[in-house]
DOLOVEX-668310 format. One record per residue: residue number from 1; y, z, x of N, C-alpha, C in turn. Coordinates in nm, 4 decimals, padded with zeros to 6 digits. Example, Ala and Ser with C-alpha at 12.3 -4.5 7.8 and 13.67 -1.06 7.14 Angstrom:
2
<atom num="1" n_north="-00.5690" n_up="00.7800" n_east="01.3190" ca_north="-00.4500" ca_up="00.7800" ca_east="01.2300" c_north="-00.3300" c_up="00.7800" c_east="01.3200"/>
<atom num="2" n_north="-00.2250" n_up="00.7080" n_east="01.2850" ca_north="-00.1060" ca_up="00.7140" ca_east="01.3670" c_north="00.0030" c_up="00.7870" c_east="01.2900"/>
// end
This chain:
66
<atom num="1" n_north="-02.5231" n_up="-09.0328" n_east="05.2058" ca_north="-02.6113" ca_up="-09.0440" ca_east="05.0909" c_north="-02.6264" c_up="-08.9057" c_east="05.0270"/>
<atom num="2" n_north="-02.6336" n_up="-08.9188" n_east="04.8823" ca_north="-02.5955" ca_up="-08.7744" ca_east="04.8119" c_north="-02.7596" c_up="-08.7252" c_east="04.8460"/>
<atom num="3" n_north="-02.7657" n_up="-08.6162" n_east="04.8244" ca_north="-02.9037" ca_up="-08.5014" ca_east="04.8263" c_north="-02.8969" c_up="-08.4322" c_east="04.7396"/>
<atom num="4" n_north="-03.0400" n_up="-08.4278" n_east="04.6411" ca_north="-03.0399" ca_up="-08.3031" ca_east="04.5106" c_north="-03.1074" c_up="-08.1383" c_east="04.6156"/>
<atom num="5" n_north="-03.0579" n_up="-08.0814" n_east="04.5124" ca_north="-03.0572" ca_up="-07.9159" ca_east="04.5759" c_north="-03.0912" c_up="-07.8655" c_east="04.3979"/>
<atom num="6" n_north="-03.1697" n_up="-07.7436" n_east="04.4533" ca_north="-03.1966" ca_up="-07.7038" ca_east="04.3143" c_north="-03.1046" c_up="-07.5433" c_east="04.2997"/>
<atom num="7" n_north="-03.0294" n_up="-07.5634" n_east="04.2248" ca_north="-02.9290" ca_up="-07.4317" ca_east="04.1857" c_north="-02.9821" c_up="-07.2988" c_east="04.1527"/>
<atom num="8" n_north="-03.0810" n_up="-07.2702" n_east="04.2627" ca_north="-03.1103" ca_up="-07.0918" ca_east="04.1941" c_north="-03.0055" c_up="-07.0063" c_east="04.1524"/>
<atom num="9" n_north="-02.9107" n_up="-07.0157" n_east="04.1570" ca_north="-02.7919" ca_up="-06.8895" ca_east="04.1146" c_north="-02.8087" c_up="-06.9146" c_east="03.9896"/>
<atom num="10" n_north="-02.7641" n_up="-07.0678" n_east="03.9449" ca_north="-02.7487" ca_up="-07.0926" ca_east="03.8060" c_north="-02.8604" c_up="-07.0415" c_east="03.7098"/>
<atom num="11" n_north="-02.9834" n_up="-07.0639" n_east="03.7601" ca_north="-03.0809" ca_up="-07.0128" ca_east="03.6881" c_north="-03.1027" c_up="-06.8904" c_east="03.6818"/>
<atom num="12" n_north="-03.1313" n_up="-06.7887" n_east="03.7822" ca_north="-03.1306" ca_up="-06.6274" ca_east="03.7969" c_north="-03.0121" c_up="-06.6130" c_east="03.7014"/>
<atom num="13" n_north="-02.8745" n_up="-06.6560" n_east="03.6908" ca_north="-02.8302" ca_up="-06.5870" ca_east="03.5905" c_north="-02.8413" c_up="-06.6395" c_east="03.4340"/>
<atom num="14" n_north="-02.8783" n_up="-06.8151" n_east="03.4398" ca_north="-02.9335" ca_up="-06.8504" ca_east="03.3213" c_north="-03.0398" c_up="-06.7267" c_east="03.2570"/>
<atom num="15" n_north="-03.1216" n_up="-06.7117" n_east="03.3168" ca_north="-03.2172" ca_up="-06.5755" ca_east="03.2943" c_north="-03.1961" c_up="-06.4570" c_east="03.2292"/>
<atom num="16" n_north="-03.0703" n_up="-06.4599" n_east="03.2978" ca_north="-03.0482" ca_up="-06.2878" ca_east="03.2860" c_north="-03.0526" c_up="-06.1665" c_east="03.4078"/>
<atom num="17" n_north="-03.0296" n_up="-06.2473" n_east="03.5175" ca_north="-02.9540" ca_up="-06.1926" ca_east="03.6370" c_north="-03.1444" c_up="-06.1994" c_east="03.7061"/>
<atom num="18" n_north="-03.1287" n_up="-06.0943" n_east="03.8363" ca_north="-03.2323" ca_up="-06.1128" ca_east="03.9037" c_north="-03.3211" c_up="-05.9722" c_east="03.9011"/>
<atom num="19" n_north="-03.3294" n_up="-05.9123" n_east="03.8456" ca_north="-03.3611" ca_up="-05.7977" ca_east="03.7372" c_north="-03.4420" c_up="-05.8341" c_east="03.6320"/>
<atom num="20" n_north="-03.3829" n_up="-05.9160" n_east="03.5853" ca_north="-03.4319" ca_up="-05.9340" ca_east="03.4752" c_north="-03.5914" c_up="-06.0677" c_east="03.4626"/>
<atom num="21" n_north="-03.5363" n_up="-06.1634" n_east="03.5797" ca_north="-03.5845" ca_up="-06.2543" ca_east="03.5912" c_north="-03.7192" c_up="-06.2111" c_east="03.6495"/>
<atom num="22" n_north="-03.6839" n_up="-06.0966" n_east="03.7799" ca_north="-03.8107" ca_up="-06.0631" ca_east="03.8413" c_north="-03.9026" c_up="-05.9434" c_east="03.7690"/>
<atom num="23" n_north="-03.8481" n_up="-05.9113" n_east="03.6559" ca_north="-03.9363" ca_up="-05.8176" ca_east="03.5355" c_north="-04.0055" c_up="-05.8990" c_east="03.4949"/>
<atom num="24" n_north="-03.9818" n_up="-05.9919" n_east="03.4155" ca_north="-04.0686" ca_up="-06.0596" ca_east="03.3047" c_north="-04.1374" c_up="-06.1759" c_east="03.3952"/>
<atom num="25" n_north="-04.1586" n_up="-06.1852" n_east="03.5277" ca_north="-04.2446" ca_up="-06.2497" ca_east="03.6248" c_north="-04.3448" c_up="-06.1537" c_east="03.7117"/>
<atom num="26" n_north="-04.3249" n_up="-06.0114" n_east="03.7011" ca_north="-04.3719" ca_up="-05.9336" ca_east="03.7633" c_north="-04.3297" c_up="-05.9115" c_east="03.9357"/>
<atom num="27" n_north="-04.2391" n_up="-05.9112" n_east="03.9620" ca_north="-04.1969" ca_up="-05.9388" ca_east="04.0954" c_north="-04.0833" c_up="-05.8569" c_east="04.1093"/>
<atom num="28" n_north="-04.1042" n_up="-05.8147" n_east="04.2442" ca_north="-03.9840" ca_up="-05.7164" ca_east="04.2989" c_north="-03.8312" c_up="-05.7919" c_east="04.2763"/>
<atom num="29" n_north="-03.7539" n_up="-05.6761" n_east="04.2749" ca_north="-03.6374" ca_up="-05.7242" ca_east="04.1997" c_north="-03.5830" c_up="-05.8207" c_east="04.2773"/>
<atom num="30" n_north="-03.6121" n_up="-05.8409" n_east="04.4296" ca_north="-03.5362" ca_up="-05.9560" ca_east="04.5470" c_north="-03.5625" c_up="-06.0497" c_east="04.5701"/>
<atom num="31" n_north="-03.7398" n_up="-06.0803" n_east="04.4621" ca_north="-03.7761" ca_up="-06.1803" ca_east="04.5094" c_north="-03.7153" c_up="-06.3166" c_east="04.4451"/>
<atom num="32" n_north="-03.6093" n_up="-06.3152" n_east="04.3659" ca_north="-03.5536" ca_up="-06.4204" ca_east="04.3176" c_north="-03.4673" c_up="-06.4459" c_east="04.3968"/>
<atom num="33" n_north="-03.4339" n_up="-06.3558" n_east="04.4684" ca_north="-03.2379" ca_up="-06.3827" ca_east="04.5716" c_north="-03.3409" c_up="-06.4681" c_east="04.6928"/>
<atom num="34" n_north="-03.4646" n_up="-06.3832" n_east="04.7499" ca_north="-03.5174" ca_up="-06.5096" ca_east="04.8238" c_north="-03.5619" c_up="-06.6414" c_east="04.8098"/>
<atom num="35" n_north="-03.5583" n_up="-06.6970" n_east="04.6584" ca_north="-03.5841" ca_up="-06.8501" ca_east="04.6707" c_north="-03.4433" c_up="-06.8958" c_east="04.7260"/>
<atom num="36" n_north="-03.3492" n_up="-06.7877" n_east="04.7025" ca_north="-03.2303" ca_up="-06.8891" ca_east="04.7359" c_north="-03.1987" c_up="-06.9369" c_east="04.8885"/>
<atom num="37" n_north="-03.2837" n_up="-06.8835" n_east="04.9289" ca_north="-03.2600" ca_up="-06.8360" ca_east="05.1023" c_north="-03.3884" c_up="-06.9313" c_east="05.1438"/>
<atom num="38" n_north="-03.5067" n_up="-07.0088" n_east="05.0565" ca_north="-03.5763" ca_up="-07.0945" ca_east="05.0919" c_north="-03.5505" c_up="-07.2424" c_east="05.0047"/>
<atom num="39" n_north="-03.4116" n_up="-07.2301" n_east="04.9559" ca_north="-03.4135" ca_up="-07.3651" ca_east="04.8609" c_north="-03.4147" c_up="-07.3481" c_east="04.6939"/>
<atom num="40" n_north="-03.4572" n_up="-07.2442" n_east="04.6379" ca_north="-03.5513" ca_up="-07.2717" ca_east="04.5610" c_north="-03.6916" c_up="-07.2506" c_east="04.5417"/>
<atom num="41" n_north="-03.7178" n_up="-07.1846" n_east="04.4298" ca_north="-03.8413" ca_up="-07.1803" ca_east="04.3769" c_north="-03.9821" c_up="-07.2430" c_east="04.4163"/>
<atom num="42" n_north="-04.1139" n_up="-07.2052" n_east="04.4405" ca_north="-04.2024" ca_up="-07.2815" ca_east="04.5034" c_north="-04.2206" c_up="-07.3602" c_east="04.3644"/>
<atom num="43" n_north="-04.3168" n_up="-07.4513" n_east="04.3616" ca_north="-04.3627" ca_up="-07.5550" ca_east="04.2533" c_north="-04.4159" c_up="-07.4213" c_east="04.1641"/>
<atom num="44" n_north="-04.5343" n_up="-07.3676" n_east="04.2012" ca_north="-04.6393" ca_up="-07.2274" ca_east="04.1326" c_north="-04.5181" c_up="-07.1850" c_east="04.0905"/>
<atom num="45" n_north="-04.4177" n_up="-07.1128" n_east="04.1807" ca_north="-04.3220" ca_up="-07.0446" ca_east="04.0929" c_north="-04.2831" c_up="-07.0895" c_east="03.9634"/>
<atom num="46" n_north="-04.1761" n_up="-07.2352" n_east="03.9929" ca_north="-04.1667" ca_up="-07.2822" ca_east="03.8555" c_north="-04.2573" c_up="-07.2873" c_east="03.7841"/>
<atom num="47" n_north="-04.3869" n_up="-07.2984" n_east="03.7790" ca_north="-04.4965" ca_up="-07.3076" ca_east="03.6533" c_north="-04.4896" c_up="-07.1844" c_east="03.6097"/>
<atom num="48" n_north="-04.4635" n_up="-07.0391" n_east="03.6997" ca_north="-04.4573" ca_up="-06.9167" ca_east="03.6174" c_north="-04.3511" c_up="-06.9056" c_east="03.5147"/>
<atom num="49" n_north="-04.2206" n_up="-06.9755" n_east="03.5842" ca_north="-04.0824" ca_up="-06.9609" ca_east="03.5373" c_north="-04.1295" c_up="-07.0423" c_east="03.3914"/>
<atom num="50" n_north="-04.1777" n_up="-07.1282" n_east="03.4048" ca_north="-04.1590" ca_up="-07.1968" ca_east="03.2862" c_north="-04.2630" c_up="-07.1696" c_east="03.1654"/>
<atom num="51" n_north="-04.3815" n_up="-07.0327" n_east="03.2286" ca_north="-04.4422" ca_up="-07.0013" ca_east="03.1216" c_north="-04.3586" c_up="-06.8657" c_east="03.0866"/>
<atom num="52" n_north="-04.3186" n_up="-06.8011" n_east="03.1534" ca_north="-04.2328" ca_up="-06.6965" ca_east="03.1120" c_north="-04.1343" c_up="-06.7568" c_east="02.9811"/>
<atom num="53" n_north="-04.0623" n_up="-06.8446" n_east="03.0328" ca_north="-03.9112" ca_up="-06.9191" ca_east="02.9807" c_north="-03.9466" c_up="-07.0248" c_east="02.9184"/>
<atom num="54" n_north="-04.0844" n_up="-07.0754" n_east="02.7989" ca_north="-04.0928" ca_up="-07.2012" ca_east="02.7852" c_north="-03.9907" c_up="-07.3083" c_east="02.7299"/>
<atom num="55" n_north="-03.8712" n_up="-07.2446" n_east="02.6899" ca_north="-03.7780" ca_up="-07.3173" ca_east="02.6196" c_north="-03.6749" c_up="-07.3844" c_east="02.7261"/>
<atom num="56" n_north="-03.6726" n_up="-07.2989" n_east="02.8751" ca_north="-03.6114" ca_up="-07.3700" ca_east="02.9697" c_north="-03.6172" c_up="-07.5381" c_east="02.9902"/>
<atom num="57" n_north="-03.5197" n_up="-07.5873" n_east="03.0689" ca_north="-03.5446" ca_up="-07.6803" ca_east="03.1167" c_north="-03.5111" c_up="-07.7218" c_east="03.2496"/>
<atom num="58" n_north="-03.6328" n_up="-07.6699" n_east="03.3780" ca_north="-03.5883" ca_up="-07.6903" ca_east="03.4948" c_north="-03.5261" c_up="-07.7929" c_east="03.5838"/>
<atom num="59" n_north="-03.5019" n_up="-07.8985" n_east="03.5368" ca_north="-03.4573" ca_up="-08.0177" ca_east="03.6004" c_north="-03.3272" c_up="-08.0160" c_east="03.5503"/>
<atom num="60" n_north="-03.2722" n_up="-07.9028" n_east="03.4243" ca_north="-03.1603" ca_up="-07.9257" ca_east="03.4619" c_north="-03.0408" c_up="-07.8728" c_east="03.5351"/>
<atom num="61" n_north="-03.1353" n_up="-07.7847" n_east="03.6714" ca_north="-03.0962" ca_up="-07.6842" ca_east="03.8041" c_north="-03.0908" c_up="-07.7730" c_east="03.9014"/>
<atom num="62" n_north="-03.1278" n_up="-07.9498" n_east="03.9263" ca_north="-03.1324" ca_up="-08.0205" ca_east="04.0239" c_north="-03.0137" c_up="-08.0587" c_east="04.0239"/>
<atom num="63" n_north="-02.9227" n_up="-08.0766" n_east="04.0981" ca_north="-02.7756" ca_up="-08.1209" ca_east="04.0847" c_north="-02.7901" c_up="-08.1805" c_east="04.2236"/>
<atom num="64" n_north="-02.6694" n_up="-08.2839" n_east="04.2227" ca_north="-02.6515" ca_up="-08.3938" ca_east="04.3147" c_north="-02.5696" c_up="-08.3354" c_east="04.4413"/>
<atom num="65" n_north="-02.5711" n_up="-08.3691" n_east="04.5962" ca_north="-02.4835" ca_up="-08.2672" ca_east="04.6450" c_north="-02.4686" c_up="-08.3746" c_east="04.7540"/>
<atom num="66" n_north="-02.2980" n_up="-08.3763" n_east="04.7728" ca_north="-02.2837" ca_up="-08.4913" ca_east="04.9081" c_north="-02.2956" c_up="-08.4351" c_east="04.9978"/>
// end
């Protein structure tokens, strides 16, 4: 049965790398490479991500994975 996974790479560089992402969130420059190492973004996170980025659209980082 397939499983969704949420694509932090795609997004950190959708962003503008992880530099950039963790500037305009206020956060040390690594703390984006560690969602990748927990899945993904907490929920709070995304609500920051998406007031930072309101034009984003996070659901479309959920991708299907066998």
């Amino acid at each position: 049965m397939p499983n969704m996974r949420f694509d932090t790479g795609r997004l950190i560089a959708d962003l503008g790398g992880a530099s950039a992402v963790a500037r305009s969130l206020g956060l040390t420059r690594t703390s984006p490479y560690k969602w990748a190492e927990r899945g993904g973004p907490s929920r709070a996170m995304m609500l920051r991500i998406k007031a930072a980025y309101p034009d984003i659209n996070l659901g479309d980082y959920f991708v299907m994975e066998n």
